[in-house]
C-alpha positions in Angstrom: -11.6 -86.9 202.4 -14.4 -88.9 200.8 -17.1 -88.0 203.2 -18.8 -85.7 200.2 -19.2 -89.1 197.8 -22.3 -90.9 198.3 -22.3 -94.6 197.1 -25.1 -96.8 196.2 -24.8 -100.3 196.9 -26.9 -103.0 194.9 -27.8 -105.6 197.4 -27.1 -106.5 201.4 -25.4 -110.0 201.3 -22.0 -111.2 202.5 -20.2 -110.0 199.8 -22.2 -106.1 198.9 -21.6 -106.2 203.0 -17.9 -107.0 202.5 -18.0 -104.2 199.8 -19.8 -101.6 202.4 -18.1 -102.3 205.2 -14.4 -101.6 203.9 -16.4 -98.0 201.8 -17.5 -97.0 205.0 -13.8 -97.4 206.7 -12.6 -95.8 204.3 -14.2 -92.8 204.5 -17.3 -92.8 202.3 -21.2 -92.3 202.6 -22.8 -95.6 202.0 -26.4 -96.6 201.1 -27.7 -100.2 200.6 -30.6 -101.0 198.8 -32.5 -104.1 198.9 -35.6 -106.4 198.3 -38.5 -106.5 200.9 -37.6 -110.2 202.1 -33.9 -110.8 201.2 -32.7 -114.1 200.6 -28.9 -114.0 201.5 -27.3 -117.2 202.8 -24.5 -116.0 205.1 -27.0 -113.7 207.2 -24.6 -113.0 210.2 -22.5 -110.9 207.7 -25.0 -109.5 205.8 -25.9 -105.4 206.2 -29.2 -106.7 205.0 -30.3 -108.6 208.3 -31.3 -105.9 209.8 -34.3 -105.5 207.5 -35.1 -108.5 209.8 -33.2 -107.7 213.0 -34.4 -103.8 212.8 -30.3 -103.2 213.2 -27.3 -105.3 212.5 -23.4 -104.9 213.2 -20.8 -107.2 211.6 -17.1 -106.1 212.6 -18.5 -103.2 214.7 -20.1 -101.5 211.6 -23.9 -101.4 212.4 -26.3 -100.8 209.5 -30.2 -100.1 210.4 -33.1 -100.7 208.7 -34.6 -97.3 206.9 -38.1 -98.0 207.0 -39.0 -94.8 205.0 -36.8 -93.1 202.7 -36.7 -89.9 205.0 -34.9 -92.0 207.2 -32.1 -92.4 205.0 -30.3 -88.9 206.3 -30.7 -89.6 210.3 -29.0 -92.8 209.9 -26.1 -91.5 207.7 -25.9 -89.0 210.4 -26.1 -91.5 213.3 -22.9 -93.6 212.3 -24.5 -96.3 210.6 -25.1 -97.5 207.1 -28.8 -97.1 206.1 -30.5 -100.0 204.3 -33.4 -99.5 202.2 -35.9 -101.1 200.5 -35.7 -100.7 197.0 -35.7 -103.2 194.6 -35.9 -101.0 191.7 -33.4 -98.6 192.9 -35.6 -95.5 192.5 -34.1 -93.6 195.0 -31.1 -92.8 192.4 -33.6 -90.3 191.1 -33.4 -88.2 194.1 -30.2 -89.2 196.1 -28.2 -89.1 192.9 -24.8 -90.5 194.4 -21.3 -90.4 193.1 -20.6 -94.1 192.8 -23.2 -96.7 192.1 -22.1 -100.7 192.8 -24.1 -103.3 191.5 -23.4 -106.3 193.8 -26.4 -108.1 193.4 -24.6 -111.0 192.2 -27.8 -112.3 189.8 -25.2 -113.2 187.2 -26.8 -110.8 184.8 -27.0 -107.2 185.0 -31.0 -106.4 185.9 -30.7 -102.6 184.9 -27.5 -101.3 186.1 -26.6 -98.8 183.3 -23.0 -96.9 182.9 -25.5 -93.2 183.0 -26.8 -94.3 186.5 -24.1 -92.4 188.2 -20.7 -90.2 187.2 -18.9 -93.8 188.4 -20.7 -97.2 188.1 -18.9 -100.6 189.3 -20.7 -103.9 189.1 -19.5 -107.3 190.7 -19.4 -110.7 188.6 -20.8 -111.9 185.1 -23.7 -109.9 183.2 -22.3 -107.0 183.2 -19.4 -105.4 180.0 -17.1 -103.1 181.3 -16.8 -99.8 178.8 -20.6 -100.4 177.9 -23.0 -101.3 181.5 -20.7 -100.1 183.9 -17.1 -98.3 184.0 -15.6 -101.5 186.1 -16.5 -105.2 186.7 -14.8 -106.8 189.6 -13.9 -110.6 189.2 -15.7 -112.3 191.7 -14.7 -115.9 190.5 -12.1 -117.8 192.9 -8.9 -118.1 191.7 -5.7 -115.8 190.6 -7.8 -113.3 189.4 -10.4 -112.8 192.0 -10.8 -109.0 193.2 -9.1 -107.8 189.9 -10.7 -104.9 188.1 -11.8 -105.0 184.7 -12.2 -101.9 182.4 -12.6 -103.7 179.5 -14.6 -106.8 178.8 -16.6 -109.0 180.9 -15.8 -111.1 184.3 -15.4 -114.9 184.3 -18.6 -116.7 183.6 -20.2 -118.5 186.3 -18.8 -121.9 187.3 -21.9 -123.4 189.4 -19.6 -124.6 191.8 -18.3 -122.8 195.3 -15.0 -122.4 196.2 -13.3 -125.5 197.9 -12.9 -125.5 201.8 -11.0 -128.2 203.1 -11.6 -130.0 199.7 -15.2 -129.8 199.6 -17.2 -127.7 197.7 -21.0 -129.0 196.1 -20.8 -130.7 199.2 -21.1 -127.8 202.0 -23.7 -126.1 200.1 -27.6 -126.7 200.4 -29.8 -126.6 197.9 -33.3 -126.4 197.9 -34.8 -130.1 197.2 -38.1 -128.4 196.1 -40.4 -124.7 195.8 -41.7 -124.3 199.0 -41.7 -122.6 202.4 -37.9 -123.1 204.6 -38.4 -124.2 208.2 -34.8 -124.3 210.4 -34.2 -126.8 212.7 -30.5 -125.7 213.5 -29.0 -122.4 213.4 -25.7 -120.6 211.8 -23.2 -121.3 214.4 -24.3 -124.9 215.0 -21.7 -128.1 215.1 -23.6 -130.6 213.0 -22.6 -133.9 211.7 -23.4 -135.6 208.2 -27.0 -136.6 207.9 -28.2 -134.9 210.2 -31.4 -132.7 209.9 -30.4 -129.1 209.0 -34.0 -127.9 207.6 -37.0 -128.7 205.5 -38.6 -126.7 202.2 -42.2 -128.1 202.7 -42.4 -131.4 203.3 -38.5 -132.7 202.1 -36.0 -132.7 204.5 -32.8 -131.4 203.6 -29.7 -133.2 205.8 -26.2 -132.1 206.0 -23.6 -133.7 203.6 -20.3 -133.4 205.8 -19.3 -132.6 209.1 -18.9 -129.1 209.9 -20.3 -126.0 211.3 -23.3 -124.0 210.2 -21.7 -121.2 208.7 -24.7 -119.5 206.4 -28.9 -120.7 206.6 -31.4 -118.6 204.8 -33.9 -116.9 207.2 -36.7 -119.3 208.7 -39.9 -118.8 207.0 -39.2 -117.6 203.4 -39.7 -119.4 199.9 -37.6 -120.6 197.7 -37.4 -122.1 194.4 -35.5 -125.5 193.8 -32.3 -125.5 193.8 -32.1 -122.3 195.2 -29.1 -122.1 197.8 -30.2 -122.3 201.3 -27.2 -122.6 203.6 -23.6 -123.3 204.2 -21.7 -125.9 206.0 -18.4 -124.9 206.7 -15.8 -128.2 207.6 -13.0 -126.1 209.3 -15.6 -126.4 212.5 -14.6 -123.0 213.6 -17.5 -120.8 215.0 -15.6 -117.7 214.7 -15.8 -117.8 210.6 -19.4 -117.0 211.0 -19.5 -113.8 212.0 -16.5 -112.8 209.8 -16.4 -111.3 206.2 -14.6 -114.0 203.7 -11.7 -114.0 202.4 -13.4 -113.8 198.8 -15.7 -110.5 200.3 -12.5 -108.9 201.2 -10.8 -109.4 198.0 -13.7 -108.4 195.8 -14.3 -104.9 198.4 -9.9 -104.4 197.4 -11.5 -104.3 194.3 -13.5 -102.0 194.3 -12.0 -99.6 196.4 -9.2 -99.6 194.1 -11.4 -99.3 190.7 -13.5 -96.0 192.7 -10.0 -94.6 193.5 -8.4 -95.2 189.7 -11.6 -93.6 188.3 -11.3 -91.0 191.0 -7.9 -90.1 190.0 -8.8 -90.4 185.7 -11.1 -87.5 186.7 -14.3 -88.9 186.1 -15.5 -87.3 189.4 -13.8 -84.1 190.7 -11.6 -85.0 193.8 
């Protein structure tokens, strides 16, 4: 049934993946656009690795890497979700798609506009629904997360991750410093507290708690401080890394549910 909507995704982390991945069950032609070297966390559920990895599946839905923007139709056709680089989005010119989702997550809307498509959905704070874009999904944890917003803005941001076991600043990393990242362990690693997890030029960064490696920015790229740079997760469970979050698969109810409300308003023609 929605086979004829194109959508327009903002972004390739875990959560713009969560959002992808439940479009594309549902029915819908997806696009992802991205930067040249993204910087997501939680790479083994990120559409975006395969800008890195040439292809990439999380839970059996395989996006691959459009080097060229010709490449964009062969892939739709193939099965998969294409993934293209595109920072400025440019390809909106020419693909013009039905439903545009900003799920960036920079906390501030970096030229998403409510014109950009006949329905436009953004994830998080920065953004006014009624004025950027025709929904905002609340991406903060809590009783409200995943709820759509037609008025108004999301929650603001809080600076601080949602708790696991009762941690939360404590099973993230943070950049000590600008410089270059260079892994020592990988996602999917058991790793006790203080021990080495990487280095951003020439500071070690060690682990604050027990737990597994559930999210480690790619090996090789730079960061600014205090830029988040990985994820310890204490439940120790390997499995968690290769699946979507809880909070990605509330946020995509979201905005399945918004596209399907705006669908049925008639802002697009079912």
């Amino acid at each position: 049934m929605f086979s004829k909507y194109i959508v327009i995704i903002k972004g390739g982390g875990d959560i713009a993946t969560a959002v992808a991945y439940k479009l594309f069950r549902a029915g819908f032609k997806v696009i992802i656009t991205e930067l040249e070297k993204p910087m997501m966390v939680r790479r083994t559920v990120s559409f975006a690795n395969c800008i890195y990895e040439k292809e990439w599946t999380v839970e059996g839905v395989t996006s691959a890497f459009a080097e060229k923007e010709k490449d964009i139709e062969r892939i739709l056709k193939s099965g998969k979700i294409p993934v293209f680089v595109d920072p400025a989005c440019k390809i909106l010119e020419k693909i013009q798609p039905t439903i545009l989702i900003d799920a960036i997550l920079a906390k501030k809307n970096c030229g998403t506009q409510i014109t950009d498509a006949p329905i436009v959905i953004a994830l998080g704070p920065g953004f006014t629904a009624g004025l950027d874009v025709d929904a905002v999904i609340e991406t903060n944890r809590g009783h409200q997360l995943g709820r759509i917003l037609f008025e108004g803005k999301a929650d603001a941001n809080t600076g601080v991750p949602g708790p696991i076991k009762g941690y939360t600043i404590e099973r993230v990393l943070r950049a000590p410093c600008m410089g270059i990242v260079k892994n020592h362990v990988e996602i999917g690693d058991f790793i006790n507290k203080g021990e080495r997890i990487c280095s951003v030029g020439d500071l070690v960064v060690n682990a604050e708690i027990d737990g597994v490696v559930r999210g480690l920015i790619k090996d090789g790229l730079f960061v600014k401080k205090n830029e988040k740079i990985g994820d310890i997760d204490p439940r120790k469970d390997k499995k968690y890394c290769s699946l979507i979050s809880d909070k990605g698969r509330n946020v995509a109810g979201g905005v399945l549910e918004a596209i399907l409300i705006l669908l049925q308003r008639g802002q697009v023609y079912l």
